[in-house]
C-alpha positions as CSV (number, residue, x, y, z in Angstrom):
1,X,0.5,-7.8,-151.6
2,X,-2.0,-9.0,-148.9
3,X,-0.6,-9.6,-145.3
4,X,0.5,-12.8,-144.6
5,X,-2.0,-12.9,-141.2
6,X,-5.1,-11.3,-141.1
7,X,-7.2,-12.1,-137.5
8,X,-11.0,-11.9,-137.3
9,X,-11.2,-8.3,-137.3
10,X,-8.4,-7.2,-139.3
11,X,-4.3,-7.8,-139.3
12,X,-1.9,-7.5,-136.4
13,X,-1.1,-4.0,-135.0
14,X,1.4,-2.2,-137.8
15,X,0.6,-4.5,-140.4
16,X,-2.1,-3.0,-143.3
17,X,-5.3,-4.8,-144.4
18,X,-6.1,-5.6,-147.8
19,X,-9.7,-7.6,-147.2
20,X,-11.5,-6.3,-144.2
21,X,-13.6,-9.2,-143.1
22,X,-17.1,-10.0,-143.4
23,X,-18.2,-13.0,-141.8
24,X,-20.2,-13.6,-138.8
25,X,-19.2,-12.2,-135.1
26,X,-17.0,-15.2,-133.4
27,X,-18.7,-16.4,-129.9
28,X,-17.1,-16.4,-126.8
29,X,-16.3,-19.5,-124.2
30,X,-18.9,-22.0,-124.4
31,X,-22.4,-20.7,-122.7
32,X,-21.5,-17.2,-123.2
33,X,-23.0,-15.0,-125.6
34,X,-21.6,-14.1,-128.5
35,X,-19.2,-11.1,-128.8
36,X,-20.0,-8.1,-130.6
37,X,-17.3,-5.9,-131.5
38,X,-17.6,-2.4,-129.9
39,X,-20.2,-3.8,-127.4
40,X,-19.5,-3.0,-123.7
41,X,-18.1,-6.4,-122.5
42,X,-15.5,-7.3,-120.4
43,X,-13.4,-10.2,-119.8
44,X,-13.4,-12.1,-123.3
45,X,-13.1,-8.3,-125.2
46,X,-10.6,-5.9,-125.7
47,X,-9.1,-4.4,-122.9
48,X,-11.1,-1.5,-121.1
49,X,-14.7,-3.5,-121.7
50,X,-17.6,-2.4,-119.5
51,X,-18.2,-5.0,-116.9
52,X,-21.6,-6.5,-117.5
53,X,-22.6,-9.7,-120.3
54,X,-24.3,-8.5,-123.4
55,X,-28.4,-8.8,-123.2
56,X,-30.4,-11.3,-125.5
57,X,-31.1,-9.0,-128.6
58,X,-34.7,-9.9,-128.6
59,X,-34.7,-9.8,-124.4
60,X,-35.3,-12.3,-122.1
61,X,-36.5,-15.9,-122.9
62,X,-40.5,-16.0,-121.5
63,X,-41.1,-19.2,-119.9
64,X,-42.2,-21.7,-122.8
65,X,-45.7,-23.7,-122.0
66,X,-46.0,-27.0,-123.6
67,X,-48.0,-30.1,-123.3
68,X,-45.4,-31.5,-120.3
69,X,-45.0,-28.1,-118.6
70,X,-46.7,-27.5,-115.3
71,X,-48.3,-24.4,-114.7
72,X,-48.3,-22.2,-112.3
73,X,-50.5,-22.6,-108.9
74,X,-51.4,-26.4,-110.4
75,X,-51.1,-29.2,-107.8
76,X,-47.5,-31.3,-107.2
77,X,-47.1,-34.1,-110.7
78,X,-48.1,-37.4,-109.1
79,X,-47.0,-40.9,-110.9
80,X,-49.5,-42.2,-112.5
81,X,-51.3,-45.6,-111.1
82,X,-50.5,-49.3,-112.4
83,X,-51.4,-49.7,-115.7
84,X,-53.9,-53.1,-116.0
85,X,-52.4,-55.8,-117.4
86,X,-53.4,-57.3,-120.8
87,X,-56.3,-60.2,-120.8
88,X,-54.4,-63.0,-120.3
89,X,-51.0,-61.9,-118.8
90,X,-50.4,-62.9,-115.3
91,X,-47.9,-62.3,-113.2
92,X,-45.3,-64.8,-113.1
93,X,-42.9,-64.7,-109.3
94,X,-39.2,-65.5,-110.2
95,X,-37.6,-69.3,-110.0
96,X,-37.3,-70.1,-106.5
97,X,-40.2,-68.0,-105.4
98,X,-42.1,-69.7,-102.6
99,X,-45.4,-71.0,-104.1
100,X,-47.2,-70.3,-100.8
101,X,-49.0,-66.4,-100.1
102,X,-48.7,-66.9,-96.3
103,X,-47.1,-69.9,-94.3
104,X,-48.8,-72.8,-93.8
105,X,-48.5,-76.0,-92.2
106,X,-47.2,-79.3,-93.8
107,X,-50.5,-80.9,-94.7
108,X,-51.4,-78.0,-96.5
109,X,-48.3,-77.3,-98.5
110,X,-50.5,-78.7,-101.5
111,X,-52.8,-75.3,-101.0
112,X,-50.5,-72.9,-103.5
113,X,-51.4,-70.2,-105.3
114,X,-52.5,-72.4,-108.1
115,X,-54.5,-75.2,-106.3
116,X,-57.6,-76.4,-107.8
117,X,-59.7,-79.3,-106.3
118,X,-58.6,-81.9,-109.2
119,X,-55.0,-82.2,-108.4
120,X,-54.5,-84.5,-105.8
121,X,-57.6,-86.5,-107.1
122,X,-55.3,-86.9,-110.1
123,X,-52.4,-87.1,-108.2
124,X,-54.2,-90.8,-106.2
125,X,-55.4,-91.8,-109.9
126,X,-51.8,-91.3,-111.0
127,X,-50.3,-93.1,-107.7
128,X,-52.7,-96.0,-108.3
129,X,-51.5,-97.2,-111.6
130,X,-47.9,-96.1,-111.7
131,X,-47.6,-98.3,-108.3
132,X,-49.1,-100.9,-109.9
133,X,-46.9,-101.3,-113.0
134,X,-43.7,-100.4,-110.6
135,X,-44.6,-103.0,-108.2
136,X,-45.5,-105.8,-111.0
137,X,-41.5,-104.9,-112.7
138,X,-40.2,-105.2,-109.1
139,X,-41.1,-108.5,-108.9
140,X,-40.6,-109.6,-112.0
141,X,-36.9,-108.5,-112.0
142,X,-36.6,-110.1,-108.2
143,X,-37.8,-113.3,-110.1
144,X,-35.0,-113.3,-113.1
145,X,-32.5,-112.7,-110.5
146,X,-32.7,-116.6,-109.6
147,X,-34.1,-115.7,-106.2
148,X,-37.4,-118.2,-105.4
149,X,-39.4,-116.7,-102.5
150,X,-42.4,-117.5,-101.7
151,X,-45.0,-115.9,-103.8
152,X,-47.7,-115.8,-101.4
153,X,-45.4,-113.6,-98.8
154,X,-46.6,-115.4,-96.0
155,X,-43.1,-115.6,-93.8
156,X,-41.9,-112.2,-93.7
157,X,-39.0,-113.6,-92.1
158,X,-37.5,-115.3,-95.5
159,X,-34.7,-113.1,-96.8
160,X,-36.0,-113.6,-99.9
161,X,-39.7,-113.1,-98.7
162,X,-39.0,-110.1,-97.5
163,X,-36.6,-108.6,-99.6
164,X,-39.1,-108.9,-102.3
165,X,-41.6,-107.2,-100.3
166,X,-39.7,-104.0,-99.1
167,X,-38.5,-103.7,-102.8
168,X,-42.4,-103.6,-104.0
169,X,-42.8,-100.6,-101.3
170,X,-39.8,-98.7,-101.5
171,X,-40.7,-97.7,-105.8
172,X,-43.6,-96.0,-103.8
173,X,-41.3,-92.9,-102.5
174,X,-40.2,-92.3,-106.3
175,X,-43.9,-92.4,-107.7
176,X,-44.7,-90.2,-104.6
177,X,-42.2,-87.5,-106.2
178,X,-43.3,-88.0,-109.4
179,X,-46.6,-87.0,-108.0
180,X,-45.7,-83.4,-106.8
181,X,-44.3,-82.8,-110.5
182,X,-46.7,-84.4,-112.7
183,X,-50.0,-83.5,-110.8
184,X,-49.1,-80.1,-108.7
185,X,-45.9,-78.9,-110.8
186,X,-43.7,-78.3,-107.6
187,X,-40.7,-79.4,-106.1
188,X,-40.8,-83.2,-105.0
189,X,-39.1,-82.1,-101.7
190,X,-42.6,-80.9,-100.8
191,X,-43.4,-84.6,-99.5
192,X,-41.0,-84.8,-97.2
193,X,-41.2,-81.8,-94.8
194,X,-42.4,-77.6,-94.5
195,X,-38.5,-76.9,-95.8
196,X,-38.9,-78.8,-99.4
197,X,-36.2,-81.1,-98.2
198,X,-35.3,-84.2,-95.7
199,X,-33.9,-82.5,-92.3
200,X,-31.6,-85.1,-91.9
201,X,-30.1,-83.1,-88.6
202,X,-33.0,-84.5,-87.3
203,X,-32.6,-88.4,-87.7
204,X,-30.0,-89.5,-85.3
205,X,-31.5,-87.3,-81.9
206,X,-35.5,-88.4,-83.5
207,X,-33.5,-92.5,-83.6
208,X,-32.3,-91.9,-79.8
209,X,-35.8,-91.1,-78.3
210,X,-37.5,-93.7,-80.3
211,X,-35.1,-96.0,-79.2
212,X,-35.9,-94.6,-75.3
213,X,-39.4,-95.2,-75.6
214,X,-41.1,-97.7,-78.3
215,X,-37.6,-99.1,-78.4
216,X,-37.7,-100.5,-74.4
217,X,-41.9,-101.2,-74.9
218,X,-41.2,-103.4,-77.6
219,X,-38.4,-105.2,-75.5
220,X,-41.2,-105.8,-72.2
221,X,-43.6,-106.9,-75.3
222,X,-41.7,-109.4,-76.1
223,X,-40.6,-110.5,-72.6
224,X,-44.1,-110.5,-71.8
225,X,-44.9,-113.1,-74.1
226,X,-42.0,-115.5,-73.3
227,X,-42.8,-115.0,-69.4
228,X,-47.0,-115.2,-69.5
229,X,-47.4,-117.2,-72.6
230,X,-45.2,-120.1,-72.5
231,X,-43.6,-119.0,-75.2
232,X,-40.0,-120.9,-75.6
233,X,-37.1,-119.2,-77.5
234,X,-36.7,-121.2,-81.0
235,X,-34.3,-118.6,-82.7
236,X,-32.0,-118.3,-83.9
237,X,-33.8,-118.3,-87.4
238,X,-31.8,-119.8,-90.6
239,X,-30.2,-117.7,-92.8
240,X,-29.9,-114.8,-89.6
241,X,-27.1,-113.0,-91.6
242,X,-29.0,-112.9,-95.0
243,X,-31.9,-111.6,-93.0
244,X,-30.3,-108.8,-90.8
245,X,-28.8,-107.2,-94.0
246,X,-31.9,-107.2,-95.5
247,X,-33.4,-105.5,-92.7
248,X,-30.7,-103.6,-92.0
249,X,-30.3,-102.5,-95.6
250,X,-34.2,-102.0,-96.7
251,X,-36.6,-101.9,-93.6
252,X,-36.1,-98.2,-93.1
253,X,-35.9,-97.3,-96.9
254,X,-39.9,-99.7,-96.5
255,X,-40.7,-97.9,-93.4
256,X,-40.1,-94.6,-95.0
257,X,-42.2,-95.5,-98.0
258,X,-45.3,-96.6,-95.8
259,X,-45.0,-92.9,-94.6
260,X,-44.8,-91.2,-97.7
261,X,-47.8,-92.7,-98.8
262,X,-49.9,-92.8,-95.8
263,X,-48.7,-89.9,-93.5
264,X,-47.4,-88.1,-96.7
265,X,-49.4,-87.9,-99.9
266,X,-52.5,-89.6,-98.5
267,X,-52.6,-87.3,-95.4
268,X,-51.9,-83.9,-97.8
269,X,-54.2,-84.7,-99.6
270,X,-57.0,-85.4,-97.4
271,X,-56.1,-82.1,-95.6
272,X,-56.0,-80.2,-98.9
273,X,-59.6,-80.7,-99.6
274,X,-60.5,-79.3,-95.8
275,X,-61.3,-75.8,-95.2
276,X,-60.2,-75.7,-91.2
277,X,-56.9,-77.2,-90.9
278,X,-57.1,-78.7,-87.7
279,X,-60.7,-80.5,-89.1
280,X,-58.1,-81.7,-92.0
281,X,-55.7,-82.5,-89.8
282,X,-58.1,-84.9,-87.4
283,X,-59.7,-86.2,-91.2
284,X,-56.4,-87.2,-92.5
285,X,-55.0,-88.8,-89.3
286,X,-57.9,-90.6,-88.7
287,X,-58.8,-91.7,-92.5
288,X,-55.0,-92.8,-92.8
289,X,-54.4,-94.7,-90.0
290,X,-57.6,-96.7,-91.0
291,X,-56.2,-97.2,-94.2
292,X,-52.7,-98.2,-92.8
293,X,-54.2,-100.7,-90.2
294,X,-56.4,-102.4,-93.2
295,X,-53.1,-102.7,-95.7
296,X,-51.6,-104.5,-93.1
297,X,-54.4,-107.4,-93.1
298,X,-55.2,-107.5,-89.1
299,X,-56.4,-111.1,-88.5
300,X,-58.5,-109.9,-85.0
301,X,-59.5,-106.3,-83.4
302,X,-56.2,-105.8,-81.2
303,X,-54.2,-106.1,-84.0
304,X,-56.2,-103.5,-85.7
305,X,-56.2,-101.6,-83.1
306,X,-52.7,-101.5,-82.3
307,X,-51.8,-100.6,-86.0
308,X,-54.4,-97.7,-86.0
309,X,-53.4,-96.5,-82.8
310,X,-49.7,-96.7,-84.6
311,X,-51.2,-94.6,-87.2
312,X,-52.7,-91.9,-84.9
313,X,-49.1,-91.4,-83.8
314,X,-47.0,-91.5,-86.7
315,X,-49.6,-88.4,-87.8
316,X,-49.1,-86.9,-84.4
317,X,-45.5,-86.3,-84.8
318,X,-45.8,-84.8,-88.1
319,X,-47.8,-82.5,-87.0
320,X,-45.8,-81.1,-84.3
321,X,-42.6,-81.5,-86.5
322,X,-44.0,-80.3,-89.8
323,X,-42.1,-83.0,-91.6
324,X,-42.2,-87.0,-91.9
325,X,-38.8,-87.3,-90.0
326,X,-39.9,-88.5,-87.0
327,X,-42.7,-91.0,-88.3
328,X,-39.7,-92.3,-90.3
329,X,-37.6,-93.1,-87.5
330,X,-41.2,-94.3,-85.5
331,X,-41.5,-96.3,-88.5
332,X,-38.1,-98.0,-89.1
333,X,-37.1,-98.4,-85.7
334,X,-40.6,-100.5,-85.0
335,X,-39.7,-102.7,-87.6
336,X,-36.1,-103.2,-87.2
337,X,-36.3,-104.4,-83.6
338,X,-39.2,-106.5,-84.5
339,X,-37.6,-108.3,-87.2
340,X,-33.9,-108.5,-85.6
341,X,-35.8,-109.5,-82.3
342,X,-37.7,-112.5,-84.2
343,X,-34.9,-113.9,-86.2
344,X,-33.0,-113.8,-83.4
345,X,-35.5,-115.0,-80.3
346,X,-37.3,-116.8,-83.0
347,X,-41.0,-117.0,-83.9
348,X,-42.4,-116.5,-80.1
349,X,-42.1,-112.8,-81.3
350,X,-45.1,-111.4,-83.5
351,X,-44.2,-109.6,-86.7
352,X,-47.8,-109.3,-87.9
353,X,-50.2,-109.8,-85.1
354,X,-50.5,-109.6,-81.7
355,X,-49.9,-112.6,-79.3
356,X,-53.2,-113.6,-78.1
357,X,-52.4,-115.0,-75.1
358,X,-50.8,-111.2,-74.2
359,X,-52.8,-109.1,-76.6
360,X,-54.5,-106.4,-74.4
361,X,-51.3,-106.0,-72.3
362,X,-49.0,-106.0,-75.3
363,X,-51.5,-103.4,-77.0
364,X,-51.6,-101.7,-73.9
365,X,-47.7,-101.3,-73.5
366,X,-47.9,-100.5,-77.3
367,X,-50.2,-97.3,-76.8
368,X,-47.8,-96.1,-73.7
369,X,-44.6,-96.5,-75.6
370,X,-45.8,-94.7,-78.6
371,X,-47.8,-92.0,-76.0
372,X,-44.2,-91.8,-74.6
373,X,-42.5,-90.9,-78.5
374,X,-45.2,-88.4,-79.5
375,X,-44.5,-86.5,-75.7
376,X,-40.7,-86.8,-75.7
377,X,-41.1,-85.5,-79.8
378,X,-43.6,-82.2,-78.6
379,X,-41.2,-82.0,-75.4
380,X,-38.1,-81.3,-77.8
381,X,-39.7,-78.7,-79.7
382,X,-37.5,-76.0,-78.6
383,X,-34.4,-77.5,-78.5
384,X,-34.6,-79.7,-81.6
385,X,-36.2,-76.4,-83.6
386,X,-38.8,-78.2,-85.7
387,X,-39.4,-76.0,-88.6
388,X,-43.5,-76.2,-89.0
389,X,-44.3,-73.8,-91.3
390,X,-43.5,-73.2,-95.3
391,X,-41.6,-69.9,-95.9
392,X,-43.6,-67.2,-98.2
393,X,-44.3,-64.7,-100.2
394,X,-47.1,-62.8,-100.9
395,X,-47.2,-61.7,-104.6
396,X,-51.4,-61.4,-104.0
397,X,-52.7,-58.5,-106.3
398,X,-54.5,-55.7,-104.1
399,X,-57.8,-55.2,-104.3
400,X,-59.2,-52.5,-106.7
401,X,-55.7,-53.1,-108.1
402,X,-56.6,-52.5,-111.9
403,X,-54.1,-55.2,-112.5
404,X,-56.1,-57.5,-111.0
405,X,-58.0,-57.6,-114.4
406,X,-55.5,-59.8,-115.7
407,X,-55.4,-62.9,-112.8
């Protein structure tokens, strides 16, 4: 009869053993070497083991060389350098990333990492038939409405006259948007200022000086005339409330277009093609206040005169701003007065040229007023914090970068 326990090396003291075992020495606690009966060892043994662990049979492990070893005396492992890229693969920044290597102003915000010559050449092709078409269904929707103005648009001071014509201008700021997409693949905000975006914190304190300067030299303007040219009041004009929410309602949505155009896409892209930016910055103020004065049909040189001049400081402000908010307000608050002044005074106040009897003086007072708005703008700088440069991000590769193989 075998016992009815039996341990690893035989049965419990007193009891007698049948089947000595046979099997393999049991190890000890986990990382310890294996127990050997009889072997000097102390702590998982019998009692009475010889302090001291029992040595590899074979002695101690040599050091093992291998193709990821580092040998002695050899100099610190250093990381590797960038792998190049495969032909073809270019690094592409995350969503958001600002498309511009190093800040720049806003007439260069067209210059991004992926300018080429051709876009804003297809951007003007682009502008000039989509404004067409938008223009030709503005008017033809105007007309099925049952309004009748008159299609030569020679009295700007019809409601209908006029309405129709801000309407053909104002489908200019969506085309302009459409332009920054189609032909640069960026944001549309990019036409309005350095930010991406409209500051509209800047409208209402940007309103208050325009107000304080071209504001009152439009007012002596006008009492000019009536005082030196015998000019009698004839207003008020008919339909006054018809015309007043028209101006009220599109003039400065018209005004702004004007600028998106001319101070805004036109100006970019004159100054995109420039290698100085201050020589693209004279080019495109000059070049698009040319332009601005000869869309406007002057009938003599004052008038011209007075709307290049007009030009020269619509560009001015943007510059110093780095946005179109301020030649929007310039803009808007030129034409409201002028048109609120007329149908109320009546027709003794010009809308589209100059009074001749008055015309150096008024162009004169003209030229200081705006002089006055483009110094009170540069004089507000600090205080008004014009923002008038793009944020950026340099994701440039190195040179002798290998990785540069693949850009």
């Amino acid at each position: 009869m075998s016992a009815p326990w039996a341990g690893p090396f035989g049965p419990p003291p007193g009891e007698p053993a049948d089947e000595p075992y046979t099997g393999p020495p049991p190890t000890g606690p986990y990382g310890a070497p294996p127990f050997v009966p009889g072997a000097p060892h102390r702590g998982a043994g019998p009692p009475g083991g010889v302090l001291g662990p029992v040595p590899w049979p074979l002695g101690p492990v040599p050091p093992q060389q291998g193709p990821h070893s580092h040998p002695p005396g050899a100099p610190p492992w250093q990381p590797a350098g960038p792998a190049p890229f495969p032909p073809g693969v270019r690094l592409a920044p995350p969503p958001g990333t600002s498309p511009h290597d190093v800040p720049v102003p806003y007439l260069l915000a067209m210059r991004t990492r992926d300018w080429a010559w051709w876009r804003p050449l297809l951007g003007l092709l682009l502008f000039t038939v989509a404004y067409v078409v938008a223009a030709f269904v503005v008017v033809l929707l105007v007309l099925l409405t049952g309004v009748e103005p008159d299609l030569q648009l020679l009295d700007l001071v019809d409601p209908g006259v006029l309405l129709l014509t801000n309407l053909s201008l104002i489908v200019a700021i969506p085309i302009v948007w459409l332009l920054w997409v189609a032909a640069h693949g960026m944001r549309s905000g990019w036409s309005s200022s350095v930010l991406a975006r409209l500051r509209w914190r800047l409208f209402v304190p940007l309103t208050l000086r325009a107000l304080a300067t071209l504001g009152v030299g439009i007012g002596l303007s006008v009492a000019l005339t009536f005082l030196l040219d015998d000019t009698e009041v004839t207003g008020p004009v008919d339909d006054l409330g018809w015309l007043l929410l028209v101006v009220v309602l599109t003039t400065p949505l018209q005004s702004a277009a004007e600028e998106y155009v001319f101070r805004g896409y036109f100006s970019q892209a004159i100054a995109g093609w420039m290698r100085s930016p201050r020589a693209g910055a004279v080019t495109a103020a000059v070049l698009t206040a040319a332009l601005f004065s000869l869309a406007h049909a002057p009938g003599d040189v004052v008038t011209f005169l007075d709307r290049f001049a007009f030009g020269l400081a619509a560009s001015a402000v943007v510059w110093l701003t780095g946005g179109l908010e301020a030649a929007i307000v310039l803009h808007a608050v030129n034409n409201v007065l002028v048109f609120v002044l007329f149908g109320t005074l009546g027709d003794g106040v010009a809308t589209e040229e100059v009074p001749a009897g008055v015309g150096l003086v008024s162009l004169l007072l003209t030229l200081l007023a705006m002089g006055s708005y483009v110094a009170l703008v540069a004089a507000s700088r600090r205080r008004l914090r014009f923002e008038v440069l793009t944020e950026a991000r340099d994701l440039r590769v190195p040179a002798g970068d290998p990785r540069a193989r693949g850009w």
